[in-house]
C-alpha positions in Angstrom: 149.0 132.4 -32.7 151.6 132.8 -35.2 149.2 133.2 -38.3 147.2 136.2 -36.2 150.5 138.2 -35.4 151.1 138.5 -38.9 147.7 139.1 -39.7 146.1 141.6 -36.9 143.5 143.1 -39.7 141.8 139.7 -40.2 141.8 139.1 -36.4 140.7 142.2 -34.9 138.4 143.6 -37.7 135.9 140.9 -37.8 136.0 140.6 -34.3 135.2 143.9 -33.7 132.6 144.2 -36.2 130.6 141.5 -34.7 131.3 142.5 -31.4 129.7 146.5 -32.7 127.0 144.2 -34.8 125.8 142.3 -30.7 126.1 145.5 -28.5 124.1 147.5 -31.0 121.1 144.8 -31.9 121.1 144.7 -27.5 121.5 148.9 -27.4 119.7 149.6 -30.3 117.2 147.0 -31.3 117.5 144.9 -34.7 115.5 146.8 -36.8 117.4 150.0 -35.5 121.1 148.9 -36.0 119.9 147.3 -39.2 118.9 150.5 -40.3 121.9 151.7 -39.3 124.5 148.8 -41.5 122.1 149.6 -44.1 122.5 153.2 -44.0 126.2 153.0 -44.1 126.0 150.3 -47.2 123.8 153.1 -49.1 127.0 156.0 -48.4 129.2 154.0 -49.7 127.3 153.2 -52.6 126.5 157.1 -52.7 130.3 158.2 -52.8 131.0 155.1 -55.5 128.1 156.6 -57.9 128.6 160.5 -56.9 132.1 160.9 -56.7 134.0 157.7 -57.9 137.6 159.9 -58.7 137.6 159.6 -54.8 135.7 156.6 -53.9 138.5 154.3 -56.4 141.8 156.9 -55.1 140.9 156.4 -51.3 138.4 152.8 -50.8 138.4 151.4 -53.8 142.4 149.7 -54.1 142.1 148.9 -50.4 138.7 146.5 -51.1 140.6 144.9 -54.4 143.8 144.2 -52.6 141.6 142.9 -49.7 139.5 140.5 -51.9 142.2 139.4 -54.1 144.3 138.5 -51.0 142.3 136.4 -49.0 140.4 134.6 -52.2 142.7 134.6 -54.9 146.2 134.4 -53.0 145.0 132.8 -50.2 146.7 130.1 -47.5 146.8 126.3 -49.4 146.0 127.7 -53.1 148.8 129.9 -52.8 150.8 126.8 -51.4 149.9 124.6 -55.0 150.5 127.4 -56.8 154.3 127.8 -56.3 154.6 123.7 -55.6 153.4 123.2 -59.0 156.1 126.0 -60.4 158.6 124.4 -58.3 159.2 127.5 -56.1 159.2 125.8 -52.3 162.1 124.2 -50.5 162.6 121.3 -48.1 164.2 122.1 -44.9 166.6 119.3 -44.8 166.6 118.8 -41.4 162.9 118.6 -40.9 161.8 117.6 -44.0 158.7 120.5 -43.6 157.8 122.1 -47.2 158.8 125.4 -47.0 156.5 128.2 -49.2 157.7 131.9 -49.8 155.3 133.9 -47.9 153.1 136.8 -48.9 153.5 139.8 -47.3 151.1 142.1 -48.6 148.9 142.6 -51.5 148.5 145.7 -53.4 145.9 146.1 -56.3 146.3 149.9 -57.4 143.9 149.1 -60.4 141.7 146.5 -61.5 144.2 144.5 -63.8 147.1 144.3 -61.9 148.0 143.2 -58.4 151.3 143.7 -56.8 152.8 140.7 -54.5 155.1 141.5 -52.1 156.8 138.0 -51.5 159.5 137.0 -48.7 162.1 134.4 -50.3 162.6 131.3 -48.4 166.7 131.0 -47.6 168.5 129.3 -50.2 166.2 131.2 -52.8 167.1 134.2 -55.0 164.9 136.6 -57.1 166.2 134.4 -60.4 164.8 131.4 -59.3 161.5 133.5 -59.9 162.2 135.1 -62.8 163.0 132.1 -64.7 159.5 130.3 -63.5 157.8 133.4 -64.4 156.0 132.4 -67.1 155.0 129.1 -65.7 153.5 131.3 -62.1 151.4 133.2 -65.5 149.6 130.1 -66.5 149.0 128.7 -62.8 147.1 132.4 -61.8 145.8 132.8 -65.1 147.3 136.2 -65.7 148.5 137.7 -69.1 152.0 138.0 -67.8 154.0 138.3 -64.3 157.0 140.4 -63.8 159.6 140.0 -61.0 161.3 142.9 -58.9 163.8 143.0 -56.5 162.5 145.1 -53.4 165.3 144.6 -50.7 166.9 141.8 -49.5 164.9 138.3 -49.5 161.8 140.0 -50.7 160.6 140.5 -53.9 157.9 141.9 -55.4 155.1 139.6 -58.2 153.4 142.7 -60.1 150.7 140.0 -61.5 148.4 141.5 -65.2 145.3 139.7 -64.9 143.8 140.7 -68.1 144.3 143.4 -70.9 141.6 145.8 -70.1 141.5 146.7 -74.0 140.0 145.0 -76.9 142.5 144.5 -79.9 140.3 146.9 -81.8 141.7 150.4 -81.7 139.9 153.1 -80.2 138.5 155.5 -83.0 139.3 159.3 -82.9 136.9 161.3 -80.8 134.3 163.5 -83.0 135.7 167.2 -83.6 134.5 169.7 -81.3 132.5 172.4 -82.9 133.2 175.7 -80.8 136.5 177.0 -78.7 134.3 176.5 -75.7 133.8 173.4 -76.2 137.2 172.9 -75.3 139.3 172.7 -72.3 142.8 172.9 -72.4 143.5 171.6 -68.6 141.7 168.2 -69.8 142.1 167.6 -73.2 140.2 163.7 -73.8 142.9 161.5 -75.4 141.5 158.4 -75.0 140.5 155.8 -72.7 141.6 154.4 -69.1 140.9 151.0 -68.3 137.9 151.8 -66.3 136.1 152.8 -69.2 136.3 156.2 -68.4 137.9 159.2 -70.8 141.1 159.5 -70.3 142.2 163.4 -70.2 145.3 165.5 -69.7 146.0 168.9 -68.8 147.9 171.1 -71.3 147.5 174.5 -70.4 150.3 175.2 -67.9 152.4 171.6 -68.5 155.0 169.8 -70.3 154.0 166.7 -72.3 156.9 164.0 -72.3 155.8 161.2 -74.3 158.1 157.9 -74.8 157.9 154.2 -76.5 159.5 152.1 -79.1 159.0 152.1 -82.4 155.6 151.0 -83.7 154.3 152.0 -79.7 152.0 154.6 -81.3 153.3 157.7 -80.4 151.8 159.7 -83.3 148.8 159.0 -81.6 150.5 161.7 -78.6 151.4 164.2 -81.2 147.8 163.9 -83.4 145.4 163.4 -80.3 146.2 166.7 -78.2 145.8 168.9 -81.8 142.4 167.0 -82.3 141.3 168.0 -79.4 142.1 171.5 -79.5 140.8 171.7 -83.4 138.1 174.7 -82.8 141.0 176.4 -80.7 143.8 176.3 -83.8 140.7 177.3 -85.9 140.2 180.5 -84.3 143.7 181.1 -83.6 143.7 180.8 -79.9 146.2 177.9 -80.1 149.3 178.1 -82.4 151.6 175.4 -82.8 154.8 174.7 -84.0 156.3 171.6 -85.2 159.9 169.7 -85.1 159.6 166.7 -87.3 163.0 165.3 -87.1 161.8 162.3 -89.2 162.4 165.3 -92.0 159.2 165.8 -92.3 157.2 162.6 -92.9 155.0 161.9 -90.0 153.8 166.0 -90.1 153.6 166.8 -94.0 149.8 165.2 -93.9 148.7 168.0 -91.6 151.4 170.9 -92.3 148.7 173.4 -92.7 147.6 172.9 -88.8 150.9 174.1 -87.7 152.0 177.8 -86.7 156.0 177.0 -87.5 157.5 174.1 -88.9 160.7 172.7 -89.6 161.9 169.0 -90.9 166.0 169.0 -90.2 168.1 170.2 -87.4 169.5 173.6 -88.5 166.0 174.7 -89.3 164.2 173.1 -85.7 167.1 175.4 -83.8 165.5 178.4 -85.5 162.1 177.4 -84.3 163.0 176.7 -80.9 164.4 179.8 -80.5 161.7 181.6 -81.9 159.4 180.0 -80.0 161.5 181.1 -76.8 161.7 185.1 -78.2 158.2 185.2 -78.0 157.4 183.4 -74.7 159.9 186.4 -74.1 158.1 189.3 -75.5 154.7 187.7 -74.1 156.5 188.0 -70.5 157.3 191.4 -71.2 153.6 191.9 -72.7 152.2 190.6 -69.3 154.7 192.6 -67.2 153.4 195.7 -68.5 149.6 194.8 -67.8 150.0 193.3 -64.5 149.3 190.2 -65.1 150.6 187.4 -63.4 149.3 184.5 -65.9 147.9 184.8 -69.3 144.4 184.4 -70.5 144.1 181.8 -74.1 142.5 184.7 -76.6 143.5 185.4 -80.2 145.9 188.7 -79.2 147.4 186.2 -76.2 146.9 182.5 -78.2 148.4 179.2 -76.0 151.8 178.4 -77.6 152.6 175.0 -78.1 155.9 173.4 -79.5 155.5 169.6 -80.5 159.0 168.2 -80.7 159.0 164.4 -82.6 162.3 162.2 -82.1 163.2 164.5 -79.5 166.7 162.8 -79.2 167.5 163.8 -82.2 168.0 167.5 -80.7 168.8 167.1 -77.3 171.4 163.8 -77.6 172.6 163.2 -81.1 173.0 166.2 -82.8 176.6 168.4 -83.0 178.0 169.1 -79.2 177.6 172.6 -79.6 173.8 172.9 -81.2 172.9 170.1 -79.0 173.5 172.3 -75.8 172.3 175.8 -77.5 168.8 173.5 -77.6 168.9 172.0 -74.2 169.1 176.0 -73.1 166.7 177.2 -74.8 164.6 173.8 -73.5 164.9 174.7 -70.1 164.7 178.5 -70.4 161.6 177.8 -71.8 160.1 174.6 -69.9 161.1 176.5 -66.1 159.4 180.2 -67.4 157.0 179.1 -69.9 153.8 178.1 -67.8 152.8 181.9 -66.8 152.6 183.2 -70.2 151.2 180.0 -71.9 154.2 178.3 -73.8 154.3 174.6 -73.5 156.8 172.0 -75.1 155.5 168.3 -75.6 158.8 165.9 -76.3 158.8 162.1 -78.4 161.4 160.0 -77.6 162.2 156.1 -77.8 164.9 156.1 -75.5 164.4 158.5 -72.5 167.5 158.7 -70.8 169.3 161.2 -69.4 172.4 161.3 -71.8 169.5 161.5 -74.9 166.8 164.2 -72.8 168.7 165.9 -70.7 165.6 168.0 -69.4 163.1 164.6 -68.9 162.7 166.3 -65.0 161.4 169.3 -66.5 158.3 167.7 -68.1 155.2 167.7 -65.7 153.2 165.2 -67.4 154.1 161.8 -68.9 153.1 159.0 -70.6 154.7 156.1 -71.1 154.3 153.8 -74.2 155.6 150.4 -74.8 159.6 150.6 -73.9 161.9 148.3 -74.6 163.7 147.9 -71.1 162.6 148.0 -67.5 164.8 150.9 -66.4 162.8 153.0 -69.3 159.7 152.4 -67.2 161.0 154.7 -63.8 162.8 157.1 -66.2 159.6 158.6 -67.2 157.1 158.0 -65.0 159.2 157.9 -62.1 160.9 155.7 -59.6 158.8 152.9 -58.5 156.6 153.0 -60.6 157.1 149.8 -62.4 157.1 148.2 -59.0 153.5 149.7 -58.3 152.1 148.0 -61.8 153.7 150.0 -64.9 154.8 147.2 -67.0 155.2 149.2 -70.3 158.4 147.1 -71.0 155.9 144.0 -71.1 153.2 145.6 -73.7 153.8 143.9 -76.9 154.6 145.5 -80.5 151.6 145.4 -82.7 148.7 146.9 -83.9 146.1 145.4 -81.0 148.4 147.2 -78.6 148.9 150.6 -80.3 148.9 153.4 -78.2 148.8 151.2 -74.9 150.8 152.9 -72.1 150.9 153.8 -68.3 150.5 157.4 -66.6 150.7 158.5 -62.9 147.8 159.8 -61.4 148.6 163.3 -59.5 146.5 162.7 -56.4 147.3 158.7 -55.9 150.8 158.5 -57.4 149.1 154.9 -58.6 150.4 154.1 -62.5 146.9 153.8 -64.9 146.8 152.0 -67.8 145.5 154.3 -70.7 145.0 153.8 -74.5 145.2 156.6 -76.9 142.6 157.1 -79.5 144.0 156.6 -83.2 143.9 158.3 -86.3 144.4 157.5 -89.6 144.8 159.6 -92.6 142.0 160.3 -93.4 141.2 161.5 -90.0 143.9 164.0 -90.1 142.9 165.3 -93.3 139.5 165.6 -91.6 141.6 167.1 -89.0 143.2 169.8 -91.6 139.8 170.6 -93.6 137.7 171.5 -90.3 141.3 173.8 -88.8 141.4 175.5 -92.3 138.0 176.1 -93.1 137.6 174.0 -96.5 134.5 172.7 -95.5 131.5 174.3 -94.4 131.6 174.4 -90.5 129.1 172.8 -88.3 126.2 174.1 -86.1 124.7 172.3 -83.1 121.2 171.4 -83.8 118.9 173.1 -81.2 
């Protein structure tokens, strides 16, 4: 009685679905309400195949949490599980093992599962975070992370498996033609569902953090890549701030509009790039317009700003809040006229990027606390299965991260494509026209 209070769904739904199952073989006739099961069977496979954006924002987490629940997480292995990491108690005056109970199960994407645990009394959230490693092993998971959720209930967010290979993902080939490309999905790499992983550009802010060796270049090379036939014809136009004076940018210098490498010069280009999202308001005023169109006369403006912090936190007082104005002058007024700002930071908080809210779209790299985690992808999010603090330093994990999807407001693991020198250079010669350009073979 007990055991179906708590767990209505596994009472009442196959109950009722054999109850449905009898009345329609005696309504309908076998082969009828057969026909019936089956037909239903063949829609969902129909909306997994046709539409499966939908099918994994809506079905798809539901059946995973469902699954791993009541096989993986289920009743006595779930019992030898914590006995064997020593995380039951013994009510003394019984002497009846006591084991934390699950509440509910969550799986927002295929590697990692989110256990919501009540504590027995005695127990605090430390006792689990010191077996952590240990409750790893025993579920066979890459790693386990422990989060307080309110009192006497805590939260296991369980990674099951790196969806990536160690290899890095090469760079994407160049497209050939402007309309090749689309600047409100611009392919950056991979998700861990195989698929491409895209972002829109056109009409956002890109806010990009993670430690060092986290493979952020691979943020500030990818979206130019992408865009290549566009900054060819001169319907994108880019400037750079390379506050690492210049050394991660001078191998493609020739792909930016505006460029500068120390801080007196970078305030000059921000506010240059803020006159003429300016005069393009003005432009668009006049022609009654209320957004732009990307074309040579009205190009997409982009400003790429690397070590952010360097301008918005540790600069001089005074030029630190000139920039942080013009920032937010431009970041709240630029998507109409097509001015966008994407930011690179290692340590996103507010007292270094005192305009994080203003960026629309984020991605977050291997960080080196938790709190970095909610700071840029937003609160909770490390609860729901962001563990960017937990992706390792290295070259297998380059360019690993977490991003929110807009419709599910579920974290997704992504990997960003990378590109070495030579592909930049590649990169530079196909924007500048010094080799011959190619033509799609009919």
């Amino acid at each position: 009685m007990k055991w179906a209070v708590r767990h209505p769904g596994m009472v009442s739904v196959p109950t009722g679905l054999a109850a449905a199952a009898a009345e329609g073989v005696m309504t309908l006739g076998a082969p009828t309400a057969g026909a019936l099961a089956g037909g239903v069977a063949l829609g969902l496979a129909g909306w997994y195949r046709g539409h499966p954006a939908s099918f994994d924002a809506v079905a798809l987490p539901r059946l995973r949490a469902f699954r791993r629940r009541w096989l993986t997480y289920v009743g006595r292995r779930w019992a030898d599980i914590l006995t064997d990491c020593e995380l039951i108690t013994v009510n003394r005056r019984t002497d009846q093992v006591q084991v934390p109970r699950i509440v509910r199960v969550t799986a927002a994407s295929p590697s990692i599962d989110t256990i919501m645990v009540r504590l027995n009394r005695g127990q605090t959230p430390t006792v689990f975070e010191e077996r952590a490693e240990a409750l790893a092993h025993a579920l066979r998971a890459e790693r386990v992370a422990v989060m307080r959720v309110r009192p006497q209930v805590i939260a296991l967010v369980v990674e099951r498996c790196n969806p990536f290979d160690s290899d890095p993902i090469p760079a994407i080939d160049i497209p050939h033609t402007s309309a090749e490309v689309d600047l409100s999905a611009l392919e950056l790499g991979d998700t861990e569902y195989g698929t491409p992983w895209t972002l829109p550009l056109v009409g956002n802010h890109l806010f990009g953090a993670g430690a060092t060796g986290s493979g952020k270049s691979a943020l500030l090379w990818d979206p130019l890549r992408a865009m290549a036939p566009m900054l060819r014809d001169g319907i994108v136009q880019v400037d750079m701030v390379d506050m690492k004076e210049g050394m991660e940018t001078e191998i493609g210098a020739p792909l930016f509009h505006r460029r500068a490498i120390d801080f007196a010069e970078s305030v000059e280009v921000i506010e240059g790039f803020r006159d003429e999202m300016k005069e393009r308001q003005a432009l668009l005023r006049e022609q009654g317009a209320r957004r732009f169109t990307p074309s040579v006369e009205t190009p997409f403006r982009v400003l790429q700003i690397d070590e952010m912090g360097m301008m918005t936190g540790f600069g001089p007082s005074k030029e630190v809040r000139d920039v942080l104005r013009l920032l937010a002058e431009i970041m709240t007024q630029g998507r109409a006229p097509g001015f966008a700002v994407c930011g690179y930071v290692q340590e996103p908080t507010k007292d270094t990027v005192g305009v994080r809210d203003l960026f629309t779209q984020r991605v977050c790299l291997s960080v080196t606390t938790q709190g970095h985690v909610d700071m840029v992808l937003g609160e909770g999010m490390r609860l729901r299965g962001a563990l960017a603090d937990e992706i390792p330093l290295g070259d297998d994990y380059a360019g690993t991260g977490f991003v929110v999807r807009a419709r599910s407001r579920t974290p997704q693991r992504v990997r960003a494509f990378y590109q070495s020198d030579d592909d930049i250079r590649d990169l530079v010669a196909f924007v500048t026209g010094d080799r011959p350009r190619l033509h799609a073979v009919a």
